[in-house]
Each structure stands twice: as structure tokens, then as C-alpha cells.
PQR file with spaces between the fields and no chain letter, atoms N, CA, C, O and H, PARSE charges and radii, in Angstrom:
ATOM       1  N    UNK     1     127.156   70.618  160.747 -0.4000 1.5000
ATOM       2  CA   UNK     1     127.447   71.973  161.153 -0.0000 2.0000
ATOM       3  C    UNK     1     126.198   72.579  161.782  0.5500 1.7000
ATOM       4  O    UNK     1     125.043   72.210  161.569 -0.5500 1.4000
ATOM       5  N    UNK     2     126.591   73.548  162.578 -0.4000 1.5000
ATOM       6  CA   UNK     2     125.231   73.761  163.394 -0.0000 2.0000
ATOM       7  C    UNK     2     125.279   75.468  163.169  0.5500 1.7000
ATOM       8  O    UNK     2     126.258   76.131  162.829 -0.5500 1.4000
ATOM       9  H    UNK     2     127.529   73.847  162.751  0.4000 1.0000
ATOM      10  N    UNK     3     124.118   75.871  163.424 -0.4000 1.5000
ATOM      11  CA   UNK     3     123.637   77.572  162.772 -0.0000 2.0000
ATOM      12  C    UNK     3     123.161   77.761  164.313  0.5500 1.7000
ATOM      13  O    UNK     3     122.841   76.980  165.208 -0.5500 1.4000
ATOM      14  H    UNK     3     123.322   75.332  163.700  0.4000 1.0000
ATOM      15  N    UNK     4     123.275   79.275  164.186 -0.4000 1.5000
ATOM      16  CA   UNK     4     122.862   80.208  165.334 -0.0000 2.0000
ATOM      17  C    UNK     4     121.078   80.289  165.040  0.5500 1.7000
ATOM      18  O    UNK     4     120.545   79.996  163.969 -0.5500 1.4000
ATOM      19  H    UNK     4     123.535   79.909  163.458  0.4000 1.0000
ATOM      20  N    UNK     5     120.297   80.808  166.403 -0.4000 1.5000
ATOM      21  CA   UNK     5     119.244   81.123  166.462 -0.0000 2.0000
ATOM      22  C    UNK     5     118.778   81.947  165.514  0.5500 1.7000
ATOM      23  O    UNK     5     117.750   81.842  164.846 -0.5500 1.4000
ATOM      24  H    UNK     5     120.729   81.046  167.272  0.4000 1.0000
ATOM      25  N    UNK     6     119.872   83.041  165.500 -0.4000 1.5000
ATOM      26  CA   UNK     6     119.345   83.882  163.977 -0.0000 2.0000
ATOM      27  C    UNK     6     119.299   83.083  162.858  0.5500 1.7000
ATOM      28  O    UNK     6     118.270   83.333  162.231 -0.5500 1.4000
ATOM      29  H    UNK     6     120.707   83.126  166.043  0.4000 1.0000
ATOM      30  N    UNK     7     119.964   82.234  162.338 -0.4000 1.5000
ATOM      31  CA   UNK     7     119.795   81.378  161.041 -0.0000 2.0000
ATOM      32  C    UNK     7     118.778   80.641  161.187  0.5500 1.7000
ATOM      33  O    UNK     7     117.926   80.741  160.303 -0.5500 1.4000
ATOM      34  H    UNK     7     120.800   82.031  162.848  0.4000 1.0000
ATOM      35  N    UNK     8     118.625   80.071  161.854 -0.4000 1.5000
ATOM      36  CA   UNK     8     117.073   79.491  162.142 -0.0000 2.0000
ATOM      37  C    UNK     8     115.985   80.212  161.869  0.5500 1.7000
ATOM      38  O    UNK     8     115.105   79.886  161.072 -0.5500 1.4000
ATOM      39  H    UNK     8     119.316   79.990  162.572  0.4000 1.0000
ATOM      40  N    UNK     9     116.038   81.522  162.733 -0.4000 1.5000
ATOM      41  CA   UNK     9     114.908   82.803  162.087 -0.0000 2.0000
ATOM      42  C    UNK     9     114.638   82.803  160.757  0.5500 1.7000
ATOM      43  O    UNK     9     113.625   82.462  160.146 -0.5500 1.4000
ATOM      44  H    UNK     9     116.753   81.787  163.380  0.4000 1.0000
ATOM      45  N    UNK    10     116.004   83.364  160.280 -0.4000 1.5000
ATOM      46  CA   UNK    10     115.872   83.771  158.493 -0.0000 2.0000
ATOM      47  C    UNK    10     115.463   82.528  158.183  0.5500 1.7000
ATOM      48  O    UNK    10     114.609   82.726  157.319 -0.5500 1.4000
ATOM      49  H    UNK    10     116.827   83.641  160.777  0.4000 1.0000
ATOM      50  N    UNK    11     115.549   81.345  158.360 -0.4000 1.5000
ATOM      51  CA   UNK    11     115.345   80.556  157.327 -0.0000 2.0000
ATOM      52  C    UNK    11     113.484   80.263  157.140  0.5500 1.7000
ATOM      53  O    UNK    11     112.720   80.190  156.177 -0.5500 1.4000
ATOM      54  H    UNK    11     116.242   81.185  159.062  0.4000 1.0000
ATOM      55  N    UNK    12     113.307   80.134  158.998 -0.4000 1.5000
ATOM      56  CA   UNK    12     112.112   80.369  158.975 -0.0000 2.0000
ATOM      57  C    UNK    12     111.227   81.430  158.238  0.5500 1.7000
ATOM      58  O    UNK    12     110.091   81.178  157.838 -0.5500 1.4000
ATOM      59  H    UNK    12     113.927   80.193  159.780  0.4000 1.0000
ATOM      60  N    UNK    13     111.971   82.878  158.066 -0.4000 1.5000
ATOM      61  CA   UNK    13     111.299   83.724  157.492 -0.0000 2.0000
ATOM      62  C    UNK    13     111.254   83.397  155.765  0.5500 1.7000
ATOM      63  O    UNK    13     110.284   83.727  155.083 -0.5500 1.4000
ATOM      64  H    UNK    13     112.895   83.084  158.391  0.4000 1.0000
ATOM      65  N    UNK    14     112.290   82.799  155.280 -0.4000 1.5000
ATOM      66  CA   UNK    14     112.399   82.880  154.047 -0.0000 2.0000
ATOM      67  C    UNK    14     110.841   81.567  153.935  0.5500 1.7000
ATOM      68  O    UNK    14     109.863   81.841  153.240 -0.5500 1.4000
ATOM      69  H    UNK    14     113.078   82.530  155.834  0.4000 1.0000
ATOM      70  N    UNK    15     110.943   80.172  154.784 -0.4000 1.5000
ATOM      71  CA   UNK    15     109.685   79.869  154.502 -0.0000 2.0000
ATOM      72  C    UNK    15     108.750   80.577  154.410  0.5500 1.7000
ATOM      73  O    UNK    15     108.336   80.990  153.326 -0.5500 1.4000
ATOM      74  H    UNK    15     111.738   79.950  155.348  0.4000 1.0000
ATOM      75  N    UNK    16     108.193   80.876  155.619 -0.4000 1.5000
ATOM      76  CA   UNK    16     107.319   82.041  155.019 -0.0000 2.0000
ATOM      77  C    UNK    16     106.865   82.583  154.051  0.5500 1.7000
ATOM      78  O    UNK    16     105.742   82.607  153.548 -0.5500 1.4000
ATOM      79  H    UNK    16     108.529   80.540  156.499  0.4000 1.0000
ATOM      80  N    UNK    17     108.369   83.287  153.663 -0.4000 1.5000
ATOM      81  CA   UNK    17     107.614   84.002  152.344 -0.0000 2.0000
ATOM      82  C    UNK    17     107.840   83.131  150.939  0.5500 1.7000
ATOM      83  O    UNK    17     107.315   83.703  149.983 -0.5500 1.4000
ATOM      84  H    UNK    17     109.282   83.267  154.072  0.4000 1.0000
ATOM      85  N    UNK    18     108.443   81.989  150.626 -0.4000 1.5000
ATOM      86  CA   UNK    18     107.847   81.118  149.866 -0.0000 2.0000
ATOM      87  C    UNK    18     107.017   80.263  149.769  0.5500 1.7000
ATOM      88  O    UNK    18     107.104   79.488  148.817 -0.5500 1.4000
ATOM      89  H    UNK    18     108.870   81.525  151.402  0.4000 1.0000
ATOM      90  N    UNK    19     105.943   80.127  150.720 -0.4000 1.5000
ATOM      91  CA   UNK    19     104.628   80.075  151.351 -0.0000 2.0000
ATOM      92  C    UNK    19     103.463   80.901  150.869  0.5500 1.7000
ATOM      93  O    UNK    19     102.291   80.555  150.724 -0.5500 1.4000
ATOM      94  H    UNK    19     105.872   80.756  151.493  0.4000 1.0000
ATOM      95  N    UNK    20     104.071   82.135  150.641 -0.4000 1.5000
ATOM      96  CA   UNK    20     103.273   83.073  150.534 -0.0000 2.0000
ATOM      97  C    UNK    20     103.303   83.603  148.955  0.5500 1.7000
ATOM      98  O    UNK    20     102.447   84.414  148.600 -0.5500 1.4000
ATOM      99  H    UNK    20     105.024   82.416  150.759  0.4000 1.0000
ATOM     100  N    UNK    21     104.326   83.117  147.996 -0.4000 1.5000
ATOM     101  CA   UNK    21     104.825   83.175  147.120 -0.0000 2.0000
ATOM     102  C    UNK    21     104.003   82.182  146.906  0.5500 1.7000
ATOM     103  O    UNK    21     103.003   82.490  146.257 -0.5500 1.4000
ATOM     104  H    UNK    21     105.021   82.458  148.284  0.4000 1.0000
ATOM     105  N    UNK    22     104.101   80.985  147.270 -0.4000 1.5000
ATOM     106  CA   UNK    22     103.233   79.853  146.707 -0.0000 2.0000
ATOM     107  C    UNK    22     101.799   80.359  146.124  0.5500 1.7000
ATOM     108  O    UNK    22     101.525   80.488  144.930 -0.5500 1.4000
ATOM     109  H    UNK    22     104.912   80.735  147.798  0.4000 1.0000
ATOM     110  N    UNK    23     101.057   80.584  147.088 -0.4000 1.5000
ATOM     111  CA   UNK    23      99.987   80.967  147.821 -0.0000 2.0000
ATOM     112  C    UNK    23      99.135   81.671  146.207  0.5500 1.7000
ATOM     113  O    UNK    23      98.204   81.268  145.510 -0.5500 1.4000
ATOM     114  H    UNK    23     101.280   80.480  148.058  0.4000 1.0000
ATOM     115  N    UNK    24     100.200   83.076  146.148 -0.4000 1.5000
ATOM     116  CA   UNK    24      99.907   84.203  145.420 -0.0000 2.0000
ATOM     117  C    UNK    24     100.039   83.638  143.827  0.5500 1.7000
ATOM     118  O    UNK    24      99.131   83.755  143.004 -0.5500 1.4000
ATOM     119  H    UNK    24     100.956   83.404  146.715  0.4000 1.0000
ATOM     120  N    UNK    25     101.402   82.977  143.545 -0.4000 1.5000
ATOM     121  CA   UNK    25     100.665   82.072  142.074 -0.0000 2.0000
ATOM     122  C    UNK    25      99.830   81.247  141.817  0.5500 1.7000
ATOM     123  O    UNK    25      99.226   81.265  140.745 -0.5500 1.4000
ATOM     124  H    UNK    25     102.140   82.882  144.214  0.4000 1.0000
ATOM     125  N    UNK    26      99.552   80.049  143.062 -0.4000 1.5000
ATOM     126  CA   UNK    26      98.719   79.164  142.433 -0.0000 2.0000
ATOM     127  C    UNK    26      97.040   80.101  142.540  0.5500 1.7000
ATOM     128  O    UNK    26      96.078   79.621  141.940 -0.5500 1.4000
ATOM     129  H    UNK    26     100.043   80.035  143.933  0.4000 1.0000
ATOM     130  N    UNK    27      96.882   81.413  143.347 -0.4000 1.5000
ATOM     131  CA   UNK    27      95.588   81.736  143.299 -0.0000 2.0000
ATOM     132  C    UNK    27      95.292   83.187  142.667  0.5500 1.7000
ATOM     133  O    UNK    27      94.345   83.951  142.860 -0.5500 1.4000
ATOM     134  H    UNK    27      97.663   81.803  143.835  0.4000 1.0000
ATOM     135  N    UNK    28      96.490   83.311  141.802 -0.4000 1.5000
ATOM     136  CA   UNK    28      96.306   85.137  141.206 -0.0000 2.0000
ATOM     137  C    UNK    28      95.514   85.027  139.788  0.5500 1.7000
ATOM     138  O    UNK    28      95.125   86.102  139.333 -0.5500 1.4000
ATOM     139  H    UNK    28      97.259   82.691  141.646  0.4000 1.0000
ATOM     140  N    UNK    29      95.197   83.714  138.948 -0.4000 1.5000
ATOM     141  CA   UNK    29      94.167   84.098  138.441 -0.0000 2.0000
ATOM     142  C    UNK    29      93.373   82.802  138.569  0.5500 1.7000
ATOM     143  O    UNK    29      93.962   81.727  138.689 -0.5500 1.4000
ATOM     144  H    UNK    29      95.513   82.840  139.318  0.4000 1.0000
ATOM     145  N    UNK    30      91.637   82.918  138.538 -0.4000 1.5000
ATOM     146  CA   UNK    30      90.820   81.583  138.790 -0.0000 2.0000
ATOM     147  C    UNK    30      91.211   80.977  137.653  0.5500 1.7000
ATOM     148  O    UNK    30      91.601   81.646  136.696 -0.5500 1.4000
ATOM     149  H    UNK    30      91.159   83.791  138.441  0.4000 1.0000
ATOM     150  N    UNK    31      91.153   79.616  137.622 -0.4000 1.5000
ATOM     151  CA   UNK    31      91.928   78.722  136.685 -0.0000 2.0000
ATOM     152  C    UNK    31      92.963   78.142  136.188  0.5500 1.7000
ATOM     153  O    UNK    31      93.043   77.049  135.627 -0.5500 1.4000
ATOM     154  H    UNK    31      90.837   79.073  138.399  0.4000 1.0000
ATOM     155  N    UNK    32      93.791   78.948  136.425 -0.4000 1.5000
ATOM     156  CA   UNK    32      94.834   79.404  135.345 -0.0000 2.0000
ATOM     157  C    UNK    32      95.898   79.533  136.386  0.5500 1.7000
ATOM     158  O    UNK    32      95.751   80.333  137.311 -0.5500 1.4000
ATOM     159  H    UNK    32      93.726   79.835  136.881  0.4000 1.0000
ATOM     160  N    UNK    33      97.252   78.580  136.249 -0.4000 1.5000
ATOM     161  CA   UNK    33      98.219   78.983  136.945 -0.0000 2.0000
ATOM     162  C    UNK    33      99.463   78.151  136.599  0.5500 1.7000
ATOM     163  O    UNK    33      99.303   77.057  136.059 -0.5500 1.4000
ATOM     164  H    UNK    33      97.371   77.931  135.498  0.4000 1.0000
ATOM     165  N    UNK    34     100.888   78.682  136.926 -0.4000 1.5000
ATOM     166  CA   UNK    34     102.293   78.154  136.825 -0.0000 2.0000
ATOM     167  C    UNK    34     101.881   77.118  137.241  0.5500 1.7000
ATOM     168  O    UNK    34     101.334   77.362  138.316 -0.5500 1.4000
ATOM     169  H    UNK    34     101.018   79.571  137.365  0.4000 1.0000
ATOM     170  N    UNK    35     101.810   75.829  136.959 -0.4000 1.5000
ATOM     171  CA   UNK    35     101.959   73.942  137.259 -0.0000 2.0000
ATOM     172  C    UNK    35     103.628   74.095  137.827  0.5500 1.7000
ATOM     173  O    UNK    35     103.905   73.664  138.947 -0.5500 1.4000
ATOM     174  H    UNK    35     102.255   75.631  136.086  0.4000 1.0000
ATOM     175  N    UNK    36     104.442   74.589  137.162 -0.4000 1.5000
ATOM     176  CA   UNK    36     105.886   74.095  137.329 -0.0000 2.0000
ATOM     177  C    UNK    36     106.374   75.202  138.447  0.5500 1.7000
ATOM     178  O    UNK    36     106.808   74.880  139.553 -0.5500 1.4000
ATOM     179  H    UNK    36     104.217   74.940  136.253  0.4000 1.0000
ATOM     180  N    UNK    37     106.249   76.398  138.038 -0.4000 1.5000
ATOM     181  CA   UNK    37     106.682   77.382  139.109 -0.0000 2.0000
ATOM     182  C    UNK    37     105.788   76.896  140.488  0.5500 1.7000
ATOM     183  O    UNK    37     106.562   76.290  141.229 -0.5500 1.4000
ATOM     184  H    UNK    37     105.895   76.660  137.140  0.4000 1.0000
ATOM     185  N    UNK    38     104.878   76.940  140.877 -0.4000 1.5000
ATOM     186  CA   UNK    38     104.100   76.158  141.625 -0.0000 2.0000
ATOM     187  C    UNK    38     104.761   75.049  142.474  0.5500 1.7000
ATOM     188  O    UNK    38     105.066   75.023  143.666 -0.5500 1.4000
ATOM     189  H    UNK    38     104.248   77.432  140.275  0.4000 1.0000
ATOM     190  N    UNK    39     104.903   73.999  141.325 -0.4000 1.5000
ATOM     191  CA   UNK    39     105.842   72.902  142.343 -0.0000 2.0000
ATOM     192  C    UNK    39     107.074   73.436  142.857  0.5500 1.7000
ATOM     193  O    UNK    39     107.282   73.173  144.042 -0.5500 1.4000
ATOM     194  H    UNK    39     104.655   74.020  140.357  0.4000 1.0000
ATOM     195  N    UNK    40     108.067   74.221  142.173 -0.4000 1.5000
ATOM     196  CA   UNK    40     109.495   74.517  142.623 -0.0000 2.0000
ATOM     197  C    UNK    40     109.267   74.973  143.977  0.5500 1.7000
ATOM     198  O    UNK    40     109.716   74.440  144.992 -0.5500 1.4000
ATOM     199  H    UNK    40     107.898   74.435  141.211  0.4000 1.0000
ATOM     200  N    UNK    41     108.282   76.352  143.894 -0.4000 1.5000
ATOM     201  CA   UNK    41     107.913   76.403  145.278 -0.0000 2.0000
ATOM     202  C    UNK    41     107.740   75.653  146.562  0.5500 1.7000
ATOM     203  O    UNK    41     108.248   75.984  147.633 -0.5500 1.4000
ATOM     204  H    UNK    41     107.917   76.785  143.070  0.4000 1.0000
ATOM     205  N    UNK    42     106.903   74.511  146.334 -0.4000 1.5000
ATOM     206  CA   UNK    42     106.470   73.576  146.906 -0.0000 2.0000
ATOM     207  C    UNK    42     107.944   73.252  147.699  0.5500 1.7000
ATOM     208  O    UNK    42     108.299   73.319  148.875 -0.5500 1.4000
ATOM     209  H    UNK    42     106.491   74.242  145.463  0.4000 1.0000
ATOM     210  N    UNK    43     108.570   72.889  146.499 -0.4000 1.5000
ATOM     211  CA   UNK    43     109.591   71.535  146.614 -0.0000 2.0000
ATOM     212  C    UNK    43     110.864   72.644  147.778  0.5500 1.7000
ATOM     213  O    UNK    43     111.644   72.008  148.487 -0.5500 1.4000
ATOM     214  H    UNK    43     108.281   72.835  145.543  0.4000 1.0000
ATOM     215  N    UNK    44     110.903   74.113  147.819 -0.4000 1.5000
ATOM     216  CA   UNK    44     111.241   74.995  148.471 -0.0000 2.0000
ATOM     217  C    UNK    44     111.440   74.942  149.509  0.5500 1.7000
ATOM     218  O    UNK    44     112.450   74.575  150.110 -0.5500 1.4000
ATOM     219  H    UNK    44     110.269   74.630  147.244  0.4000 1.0000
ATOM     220  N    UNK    45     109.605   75.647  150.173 -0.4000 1.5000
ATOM     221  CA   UNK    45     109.327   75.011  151.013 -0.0000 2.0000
ATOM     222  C    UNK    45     109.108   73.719  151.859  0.5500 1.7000
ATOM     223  O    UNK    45     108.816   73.858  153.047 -0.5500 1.4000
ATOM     224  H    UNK    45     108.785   75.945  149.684  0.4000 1.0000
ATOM     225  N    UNK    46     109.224   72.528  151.347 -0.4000 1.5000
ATOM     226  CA   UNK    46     109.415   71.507  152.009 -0.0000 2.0000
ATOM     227  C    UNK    46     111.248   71.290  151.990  0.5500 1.7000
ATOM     228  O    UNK    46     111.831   70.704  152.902 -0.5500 1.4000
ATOM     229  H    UNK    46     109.460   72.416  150.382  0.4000 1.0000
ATOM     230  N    UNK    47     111.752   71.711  151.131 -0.4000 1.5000
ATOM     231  CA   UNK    47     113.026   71.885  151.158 -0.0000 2.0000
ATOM     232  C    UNK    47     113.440   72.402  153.072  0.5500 1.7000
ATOM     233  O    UNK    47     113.706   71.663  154.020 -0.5500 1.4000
ATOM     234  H    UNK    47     111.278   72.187  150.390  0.4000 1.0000
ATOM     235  N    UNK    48     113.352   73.651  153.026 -0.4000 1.5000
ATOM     236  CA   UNK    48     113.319   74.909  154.275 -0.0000 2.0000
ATOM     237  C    UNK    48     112.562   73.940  155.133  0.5500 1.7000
ATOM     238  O    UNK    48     113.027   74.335  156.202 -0.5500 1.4000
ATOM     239  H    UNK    48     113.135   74.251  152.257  0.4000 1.0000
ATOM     240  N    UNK    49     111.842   73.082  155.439 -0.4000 1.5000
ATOM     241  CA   UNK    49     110.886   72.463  156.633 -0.0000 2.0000
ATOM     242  C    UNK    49     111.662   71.553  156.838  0.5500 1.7000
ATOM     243  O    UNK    49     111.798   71.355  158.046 -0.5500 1.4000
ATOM     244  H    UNK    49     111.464   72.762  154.571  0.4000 1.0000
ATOM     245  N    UNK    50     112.476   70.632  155.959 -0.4000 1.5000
ATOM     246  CA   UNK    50     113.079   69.836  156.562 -0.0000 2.0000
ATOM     247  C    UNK    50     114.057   69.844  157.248  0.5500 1.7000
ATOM     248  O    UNK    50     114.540   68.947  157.938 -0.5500 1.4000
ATOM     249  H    UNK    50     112.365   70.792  154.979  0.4000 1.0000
ATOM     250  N    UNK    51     114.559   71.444  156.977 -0.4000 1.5000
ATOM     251  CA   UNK    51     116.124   71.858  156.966 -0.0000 2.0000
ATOM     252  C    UNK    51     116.013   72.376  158.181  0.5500 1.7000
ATOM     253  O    UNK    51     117.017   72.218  158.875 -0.5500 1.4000
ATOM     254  H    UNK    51     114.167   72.173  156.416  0.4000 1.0000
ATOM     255  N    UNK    52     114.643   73.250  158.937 -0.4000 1.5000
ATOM     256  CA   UNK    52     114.532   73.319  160.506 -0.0000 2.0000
ATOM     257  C    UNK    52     114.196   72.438  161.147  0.5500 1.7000
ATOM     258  O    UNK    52     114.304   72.511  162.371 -0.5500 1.4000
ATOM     259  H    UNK    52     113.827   73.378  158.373  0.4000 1.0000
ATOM     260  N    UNK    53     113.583   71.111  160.419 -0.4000 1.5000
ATOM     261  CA   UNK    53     113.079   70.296  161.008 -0.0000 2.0000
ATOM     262  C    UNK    53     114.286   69.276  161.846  0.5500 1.7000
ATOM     263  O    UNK    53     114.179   68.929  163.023 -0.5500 1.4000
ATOM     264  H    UNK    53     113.495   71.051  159.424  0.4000 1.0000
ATOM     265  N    UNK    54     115.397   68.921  160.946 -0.4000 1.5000
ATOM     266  CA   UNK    54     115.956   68.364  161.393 -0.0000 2.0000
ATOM     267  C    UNK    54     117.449   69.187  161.498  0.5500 1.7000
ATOM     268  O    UNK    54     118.320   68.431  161.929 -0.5500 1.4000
ATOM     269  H    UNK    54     115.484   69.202  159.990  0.4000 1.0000
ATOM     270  N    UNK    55     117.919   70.504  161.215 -0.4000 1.5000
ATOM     271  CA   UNK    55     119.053   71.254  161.598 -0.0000 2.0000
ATOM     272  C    UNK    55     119.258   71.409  163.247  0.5500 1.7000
ATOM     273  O    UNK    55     118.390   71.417  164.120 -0.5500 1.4000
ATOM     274  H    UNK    55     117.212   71.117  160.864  0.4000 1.0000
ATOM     275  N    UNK    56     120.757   71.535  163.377 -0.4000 1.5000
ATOM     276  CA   UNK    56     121.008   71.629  164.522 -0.0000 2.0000
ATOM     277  C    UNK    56     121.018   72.868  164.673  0.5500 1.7000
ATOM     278  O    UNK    56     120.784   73.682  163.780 -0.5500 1.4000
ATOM     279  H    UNK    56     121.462   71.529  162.668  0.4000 1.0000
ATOM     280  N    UNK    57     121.411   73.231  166.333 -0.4000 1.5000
ATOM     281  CA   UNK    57     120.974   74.795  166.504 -0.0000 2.0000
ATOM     282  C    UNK    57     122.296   74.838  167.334  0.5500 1.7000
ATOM     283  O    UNK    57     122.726   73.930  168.046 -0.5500 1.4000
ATOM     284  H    UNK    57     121.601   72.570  167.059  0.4000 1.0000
ATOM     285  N    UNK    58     122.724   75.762  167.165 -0.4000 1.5000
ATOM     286  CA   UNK    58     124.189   76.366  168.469 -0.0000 2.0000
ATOM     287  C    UNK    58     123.322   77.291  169.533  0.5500 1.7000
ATOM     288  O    UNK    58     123.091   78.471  169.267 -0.5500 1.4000
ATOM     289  H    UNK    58     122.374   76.499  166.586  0.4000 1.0000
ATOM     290  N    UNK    59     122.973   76.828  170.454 -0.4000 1.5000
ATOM     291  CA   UNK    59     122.199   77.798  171.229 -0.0000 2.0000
ATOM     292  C    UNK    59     123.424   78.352  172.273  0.5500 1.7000
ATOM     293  O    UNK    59     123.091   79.160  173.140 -0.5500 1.4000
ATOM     294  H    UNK    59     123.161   75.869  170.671  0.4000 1.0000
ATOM     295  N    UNK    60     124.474   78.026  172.207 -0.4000 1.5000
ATOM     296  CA   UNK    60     125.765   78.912  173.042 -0.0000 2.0000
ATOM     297  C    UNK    60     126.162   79.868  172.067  0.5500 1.7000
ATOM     298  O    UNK    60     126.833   80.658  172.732 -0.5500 1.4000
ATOM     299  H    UNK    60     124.744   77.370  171.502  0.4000 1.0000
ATOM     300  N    UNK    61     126.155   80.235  171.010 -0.4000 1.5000
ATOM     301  CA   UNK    61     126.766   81.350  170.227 -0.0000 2.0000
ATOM     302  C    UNK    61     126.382   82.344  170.811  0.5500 1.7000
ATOM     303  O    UNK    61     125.205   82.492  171.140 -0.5500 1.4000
ATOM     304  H    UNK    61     125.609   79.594  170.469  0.4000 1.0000
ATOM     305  N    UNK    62     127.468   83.347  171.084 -0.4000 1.5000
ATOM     306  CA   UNK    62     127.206   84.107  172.102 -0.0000 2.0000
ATOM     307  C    UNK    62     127.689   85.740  170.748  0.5500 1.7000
ATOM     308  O    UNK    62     128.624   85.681  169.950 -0.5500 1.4000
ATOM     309  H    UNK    62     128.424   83.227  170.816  0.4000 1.0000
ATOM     310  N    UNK    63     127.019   86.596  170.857 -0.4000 1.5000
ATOM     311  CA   UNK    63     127.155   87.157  169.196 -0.0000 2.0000
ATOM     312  C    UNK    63     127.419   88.365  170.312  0.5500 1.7000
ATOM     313  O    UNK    63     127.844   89.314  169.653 -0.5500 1.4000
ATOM     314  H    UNK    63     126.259   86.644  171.504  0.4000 1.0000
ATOM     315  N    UNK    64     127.355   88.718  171.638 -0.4000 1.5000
ATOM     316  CA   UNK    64     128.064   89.589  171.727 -0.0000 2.0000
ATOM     317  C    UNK    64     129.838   89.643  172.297  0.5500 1.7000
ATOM     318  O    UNK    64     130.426   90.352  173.114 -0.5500 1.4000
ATOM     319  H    UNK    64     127.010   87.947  172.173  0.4000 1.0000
ATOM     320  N    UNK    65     130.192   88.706  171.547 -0.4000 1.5000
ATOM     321  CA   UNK    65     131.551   88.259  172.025 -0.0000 2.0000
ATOM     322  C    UNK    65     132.405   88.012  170.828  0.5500 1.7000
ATOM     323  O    UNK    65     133.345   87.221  170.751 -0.5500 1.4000
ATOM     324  H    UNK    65     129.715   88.130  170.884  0.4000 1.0000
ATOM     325  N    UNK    66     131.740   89.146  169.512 -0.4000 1.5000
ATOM     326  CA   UNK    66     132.157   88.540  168.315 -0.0000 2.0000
ATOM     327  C    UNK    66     134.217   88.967  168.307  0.5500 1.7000
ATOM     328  O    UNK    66     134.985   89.530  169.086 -0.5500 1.4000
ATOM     329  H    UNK    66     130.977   89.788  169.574  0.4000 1.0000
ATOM     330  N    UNK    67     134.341   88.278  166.923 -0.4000 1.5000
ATOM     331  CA   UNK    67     135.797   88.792  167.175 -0.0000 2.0000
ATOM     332  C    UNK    67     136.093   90.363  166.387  0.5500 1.7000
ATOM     333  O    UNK    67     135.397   90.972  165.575 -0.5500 1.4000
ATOM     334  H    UNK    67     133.717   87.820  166.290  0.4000 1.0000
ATOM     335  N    UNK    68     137.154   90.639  166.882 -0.4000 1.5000
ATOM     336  CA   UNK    68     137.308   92.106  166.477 -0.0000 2.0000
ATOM     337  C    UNK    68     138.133   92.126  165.254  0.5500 1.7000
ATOM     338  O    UNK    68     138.988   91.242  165.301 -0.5500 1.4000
ATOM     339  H    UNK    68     137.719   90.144  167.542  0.4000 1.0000
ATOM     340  N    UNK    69     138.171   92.835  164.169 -0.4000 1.5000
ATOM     341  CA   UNK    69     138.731   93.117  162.692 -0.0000 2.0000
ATOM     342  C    UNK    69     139.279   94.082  162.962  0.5500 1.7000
ATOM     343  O    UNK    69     138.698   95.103  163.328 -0.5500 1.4000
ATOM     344  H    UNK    69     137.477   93.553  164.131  0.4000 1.0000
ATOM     345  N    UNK    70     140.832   93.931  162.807 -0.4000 1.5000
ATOM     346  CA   UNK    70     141.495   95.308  162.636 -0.0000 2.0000
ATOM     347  C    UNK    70     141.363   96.050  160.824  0.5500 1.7000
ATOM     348  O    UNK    70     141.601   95.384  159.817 -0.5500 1.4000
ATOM     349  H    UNK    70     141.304   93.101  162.510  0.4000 1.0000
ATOM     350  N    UNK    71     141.001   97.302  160.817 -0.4000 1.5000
ATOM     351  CA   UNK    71     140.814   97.468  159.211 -0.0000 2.0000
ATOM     352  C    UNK    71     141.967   98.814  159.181  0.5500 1.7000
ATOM     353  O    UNK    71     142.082   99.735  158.372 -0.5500 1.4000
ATOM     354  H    UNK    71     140.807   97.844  161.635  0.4000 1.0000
ATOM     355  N    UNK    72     142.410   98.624  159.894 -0.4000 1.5000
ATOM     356  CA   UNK    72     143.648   99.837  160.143 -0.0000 2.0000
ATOM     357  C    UNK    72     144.643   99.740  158.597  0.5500 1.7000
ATOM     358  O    UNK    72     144.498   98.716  157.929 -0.5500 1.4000
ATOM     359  H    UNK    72     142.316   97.876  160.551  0.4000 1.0000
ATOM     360  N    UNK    73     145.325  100.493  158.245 -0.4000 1.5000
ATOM     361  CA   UNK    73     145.739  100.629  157.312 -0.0000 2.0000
ATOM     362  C    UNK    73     147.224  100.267  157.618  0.5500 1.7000
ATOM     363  O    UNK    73     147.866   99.343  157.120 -0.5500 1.4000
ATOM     364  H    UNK    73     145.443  101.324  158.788  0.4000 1.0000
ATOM     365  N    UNK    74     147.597  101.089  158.444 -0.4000 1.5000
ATOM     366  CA   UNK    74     149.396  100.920  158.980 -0.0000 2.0000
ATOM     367  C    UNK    74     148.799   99.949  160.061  0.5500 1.7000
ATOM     368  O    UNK    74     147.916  100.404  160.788 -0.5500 1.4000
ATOM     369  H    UNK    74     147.076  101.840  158.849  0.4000 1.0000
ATOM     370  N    UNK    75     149.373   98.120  160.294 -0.4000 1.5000
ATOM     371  CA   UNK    75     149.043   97.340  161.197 -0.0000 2.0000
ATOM     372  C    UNK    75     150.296   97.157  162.269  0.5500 1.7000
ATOM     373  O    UNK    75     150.153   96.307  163.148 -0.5500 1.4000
ATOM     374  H    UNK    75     150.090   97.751  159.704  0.4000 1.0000
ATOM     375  N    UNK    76     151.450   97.888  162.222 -0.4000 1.5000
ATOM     376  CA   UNK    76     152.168   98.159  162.466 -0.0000 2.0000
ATOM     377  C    UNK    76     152.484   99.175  163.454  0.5500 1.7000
ATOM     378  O    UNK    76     153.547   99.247  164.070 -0.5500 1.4000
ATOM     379  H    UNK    76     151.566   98.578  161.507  0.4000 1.0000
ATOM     380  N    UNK    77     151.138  100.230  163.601 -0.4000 1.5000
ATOM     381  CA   UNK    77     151.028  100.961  165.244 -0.0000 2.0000
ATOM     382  C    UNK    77     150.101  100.702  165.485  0.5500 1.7000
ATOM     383  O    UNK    77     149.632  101.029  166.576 -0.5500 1.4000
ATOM     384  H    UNK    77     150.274  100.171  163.101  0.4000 1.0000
């Protein structure tokens, strides 16, 4: 299955910030840090790298051509 450019973004962004999440436990106190929370992270982010690395992309999704939702109540006029 293939994701739009925006899904690609977010996902990129969510690396990011479990990157940065990483980052902030293994160095918020000298010495001393989550071993396990630490790896999950890790395993996260390389999770998310592989997943842009090798995901396909729909670069024709055309998002201003979405479809229209009737939320009308009476569907009947």
C-alpha cells in the first residue's frame, strides 16, 4: 500500500521527535539513565527509518480532488 507525501512528512516528523526523545533520556542525568526505555526508542526510530526508507509514496494523490460527504440529515432533498 502506498501513503501520500503528507504521510511521509508525519512520519518523518514523528522520527524526529523520537530522536529527540531519545536524545533527552539517555542524557537528562550524567550517569544514570532508562537502559530499556532507551532501546524502545532506538528500536522506534530505526523502526520509522526503515519504514521511509523503503515505503512507497503515491506522488499522484491529488488532495484537492477529495471526495465530498453528504452530512445532510434528510438525504432525500
Amino acid at each position: 500500500m502506498s501513503h501520500s507525501v503528507e504521510d511521509f512528512y508525519k512520519k518523518a516528523e514523528a522520527l524526529h521527535n523520537k530522536a529527540i526523545a531519545l536524545h533527552r533520556e539517555r542524557y537528562k542525568t550524567q550517569g544514570s539513565y532508562d537502559r530499556i526505555a532507551c532501546q524502545a526508542l532506538l528500536d522506534d526510530v530505526r523502526a520509522l527509518a526503515f519504514d521511509l526508507q523503503h515505503g512507497l509514496i503515491d506522488l499522484d494523490i491529488d488532495f484537492g480532488k477529495q471526495a465530498v460527504v453528504d452530512i445532510s440529515e434528510n438525504k432525500n432533498t
